[in-house]
N, C-alpha and C positions, 0 to 999 in steps of 0.2 A: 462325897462324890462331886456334890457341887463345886466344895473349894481346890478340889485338886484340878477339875476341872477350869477354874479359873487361874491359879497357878499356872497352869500349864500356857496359858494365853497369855498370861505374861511374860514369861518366857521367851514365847518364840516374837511376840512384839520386840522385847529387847536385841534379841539376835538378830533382826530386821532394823532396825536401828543403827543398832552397832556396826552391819554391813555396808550403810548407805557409807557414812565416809570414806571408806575402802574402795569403792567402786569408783567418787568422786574423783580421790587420789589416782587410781590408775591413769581415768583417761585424762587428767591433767598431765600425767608425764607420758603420754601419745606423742612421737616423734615432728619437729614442726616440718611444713611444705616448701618445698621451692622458691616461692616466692618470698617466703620467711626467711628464709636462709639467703637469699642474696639481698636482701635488704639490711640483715645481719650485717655479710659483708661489705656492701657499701660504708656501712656507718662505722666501721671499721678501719676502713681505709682513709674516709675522709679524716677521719680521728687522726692517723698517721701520718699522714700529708699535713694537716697543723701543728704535729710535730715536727716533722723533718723538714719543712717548707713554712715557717711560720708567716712569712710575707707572701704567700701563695703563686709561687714560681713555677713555671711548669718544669717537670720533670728533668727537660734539654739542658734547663740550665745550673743542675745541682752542681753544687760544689764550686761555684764562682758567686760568693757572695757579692762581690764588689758590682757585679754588674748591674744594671737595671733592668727592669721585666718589661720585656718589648711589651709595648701596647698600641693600641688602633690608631692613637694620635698622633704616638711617635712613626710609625709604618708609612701613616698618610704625608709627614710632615716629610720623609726621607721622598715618597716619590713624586708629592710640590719639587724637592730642590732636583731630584734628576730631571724632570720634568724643565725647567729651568734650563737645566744645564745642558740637553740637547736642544733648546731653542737658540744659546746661546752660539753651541758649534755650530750650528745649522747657518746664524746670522756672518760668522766668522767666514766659513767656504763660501757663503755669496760676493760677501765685502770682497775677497782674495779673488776670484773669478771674475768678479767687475774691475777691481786696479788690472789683471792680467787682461785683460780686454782693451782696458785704457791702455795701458805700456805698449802693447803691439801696435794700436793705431797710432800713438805716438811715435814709434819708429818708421811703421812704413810711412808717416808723413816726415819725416828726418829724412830717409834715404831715396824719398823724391824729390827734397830740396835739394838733397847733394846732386841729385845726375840734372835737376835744374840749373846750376850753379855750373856744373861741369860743363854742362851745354852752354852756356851764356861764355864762360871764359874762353871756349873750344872759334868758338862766332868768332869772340874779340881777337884772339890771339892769330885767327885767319885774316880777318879784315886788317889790321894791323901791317901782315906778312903782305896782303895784296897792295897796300899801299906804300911800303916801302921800297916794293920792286917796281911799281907800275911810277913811268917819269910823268910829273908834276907839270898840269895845261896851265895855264894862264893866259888870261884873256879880259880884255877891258871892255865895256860897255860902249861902243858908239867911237871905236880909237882904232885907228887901224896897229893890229900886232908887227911888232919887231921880226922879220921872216928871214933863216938863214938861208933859206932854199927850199927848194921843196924838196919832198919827202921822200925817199927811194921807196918804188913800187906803186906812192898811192898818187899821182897827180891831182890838182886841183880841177875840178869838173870845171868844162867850160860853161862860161856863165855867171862862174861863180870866182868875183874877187874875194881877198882877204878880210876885207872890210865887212862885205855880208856875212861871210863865216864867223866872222868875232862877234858881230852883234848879235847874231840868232843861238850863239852859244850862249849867250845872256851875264850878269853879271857871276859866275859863280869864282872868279878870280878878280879880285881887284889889285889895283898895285899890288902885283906879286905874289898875292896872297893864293898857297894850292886849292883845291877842290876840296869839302872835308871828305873824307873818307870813309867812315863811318855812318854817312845816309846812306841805306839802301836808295830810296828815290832818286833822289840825285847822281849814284853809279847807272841806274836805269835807264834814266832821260842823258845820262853823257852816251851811251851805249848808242842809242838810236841815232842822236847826234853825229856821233863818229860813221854810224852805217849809211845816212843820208849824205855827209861830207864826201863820203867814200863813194860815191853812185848806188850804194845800193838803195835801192829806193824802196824797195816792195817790204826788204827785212827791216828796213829804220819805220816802216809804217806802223808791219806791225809789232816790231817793240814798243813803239810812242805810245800805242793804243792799249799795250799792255800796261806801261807804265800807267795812263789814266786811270784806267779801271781800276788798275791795283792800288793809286793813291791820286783820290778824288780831290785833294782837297791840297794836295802839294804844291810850295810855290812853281813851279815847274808845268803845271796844266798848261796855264796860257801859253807857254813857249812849246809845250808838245804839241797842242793843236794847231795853232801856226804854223810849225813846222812838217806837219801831216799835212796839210795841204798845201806846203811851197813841194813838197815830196812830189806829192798828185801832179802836179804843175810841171816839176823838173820832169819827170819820164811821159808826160803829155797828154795826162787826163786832165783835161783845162775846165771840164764840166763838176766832176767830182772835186777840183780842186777847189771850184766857186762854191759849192755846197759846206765845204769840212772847213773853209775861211769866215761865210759868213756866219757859220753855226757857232764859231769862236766869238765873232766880236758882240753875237748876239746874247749867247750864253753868259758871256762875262766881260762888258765893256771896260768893267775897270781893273782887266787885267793887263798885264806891261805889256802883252804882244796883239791887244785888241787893235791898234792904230794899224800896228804891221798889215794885220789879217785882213783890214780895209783896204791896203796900197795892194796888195796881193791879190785882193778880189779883183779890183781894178785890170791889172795885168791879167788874170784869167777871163776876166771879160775882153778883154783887145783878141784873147787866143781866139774866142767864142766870134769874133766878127760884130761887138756890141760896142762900140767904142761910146755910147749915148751913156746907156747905163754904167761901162766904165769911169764917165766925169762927173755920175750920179753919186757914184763908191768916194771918188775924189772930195766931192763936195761936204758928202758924209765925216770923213773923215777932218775937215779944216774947221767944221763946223763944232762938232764933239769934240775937239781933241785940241786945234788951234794952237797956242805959244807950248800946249806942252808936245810937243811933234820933236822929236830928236832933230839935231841937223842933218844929220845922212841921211835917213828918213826923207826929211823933207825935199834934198836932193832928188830923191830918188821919186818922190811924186811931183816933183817938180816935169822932170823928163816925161814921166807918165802924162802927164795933162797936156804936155807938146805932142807927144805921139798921139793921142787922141784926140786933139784939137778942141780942148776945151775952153771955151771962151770965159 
């Protein structure tokens, strides 16, 4: 009994034994998980992809072996040169916007030279036409003029010989020579000239006074002012004409009609009832002025120092 008894326990030890491996086996072939299985796959694919892509290409660009596999450096290095190349257009449209800015102002300063130019020939080719039509004065310094007659409509104011007229015309004619043409000042001061020879006296005043103001500095002052006040004097403002003579010889003694402006004070003091201070005017002048005194001139203060009785 005992041995069958132990038999028997061997037995069933071995059939326990024997099962264990059997069990092991099963759950080794237990189906594997999800996460097994796409790890499977991955490694799979990568496997693939060193086959099919052995330079490791992305996918995009199978089948053009020749080309190269865009990478970060090359990427960055394409948008340096765009990058570039819109700073470059950008430099371009400014440069082109600046010469078109230059070119404009450069024309509108062209086509204000031109109506400059237009204008300036427009003047000449007036001044020109005015002097062509208008007949040629001539007149000598201190000479009495060659007179065919006088003049229809204008006669000579009485008072006034040939001789005064030619002098206080001054010299803007000499042997022969016309007026130029081309000073505005000088058509100015002949203007008043002509209106004071003419009697009018008030208009040749104030043209003279325009003429100064408008050219301060023109030979022709001294002879406007003078002549503004023999003007005052002719129509018989003998006060105002003492004021606007001696302010001439005051202002500018060693202008060519300062002498005059003193023989003329002279005479507007005789009108004034001062014959005292008249041979004061006289004295003034032989003293300041002396060998260079024109002769008609001197003439004429000659008479003056008689009529005043200056000793």
């Amino acid at each position: 009994m005992l041995v069958k008894s132990r038999l028997t326990t061997a037995l069933a030890s071995g059939a326990l034994f024997a099962l264990v491996p059997s069990i092991v086996f099963a759950d080794s072939r237990q189906a594997p998980t999800p996460d097994q299985r796409i790890d499977r796959l991955e490694k799979q694919v990568q496997q693939m992809q060193r086959q099919v892509f052995p330079k490791g290409r992305p996918a995009d660009t199978a089948g053009f072996s020749d080309d190269p596999a865009a990478t970060q450096s090359s990427v960055i290095s394409l948008d340096q040169r765009l990058d570039a190349l819109e700073k470059q257009m950008a430099d371009l449209v400014r440069q082109s916007e600046e010469n078109g800015n230059r070119l404009r102002s450069v024309e509108a300063g062209m086509g204000q030279l031109k109506n400059d130019e237009e204008q300036r020939i427009a003047a000449l080719e007036q001044r020109i036409a005015e002097a062509a039509s208008a007949p040629p004065v001539q007149a000598t310094d201190g000479v009495t003029l060659p007179v065919a007659g006088p003049s229809k409509g204008k006669p000579t104011p009485v008072g006034k010989s040939p001789v005064k007229n030619a002098v206080e015309a001054g010299p803007s004619s000499i042997a022969g020579e016309t007026v130029a043409a081309t000073d505005p000042g000088e058509d100015a001061y002949t203007q008043g000239f002509h209106q004071w020879e003419a009697g009018q006296y008030d208009q040749a005043i104030s043209t003279l006074r325009a003429f100064t103001a408008a050219y301060p500095r023109h030979k022709r002052v001294s002879y406007a002012n003078n002549l503004i006040g023999r003007a005052m004097l002719d129509k018989g403002d003998a006060r105002g004409a003492a004021t606007a003579l001696l302010s001439n010889y005051r202002s500018n003694p060693g202008g060519e009609r300062a002498a005059d402006s003193l023989y003329y004070l002279g005479q507007a003091l005789m009108k004034l009832g001062q014959p005292g201070q008249a041979c004061k005017a006289y004295a003034e002048m032989d003293a300041v002025y002396g060998a260079k005194i024109r002769p008609d001139l001197k003439k004429l203060e000659a008479d003056g120092k008689a009529q005043a009785q200056c000793s």
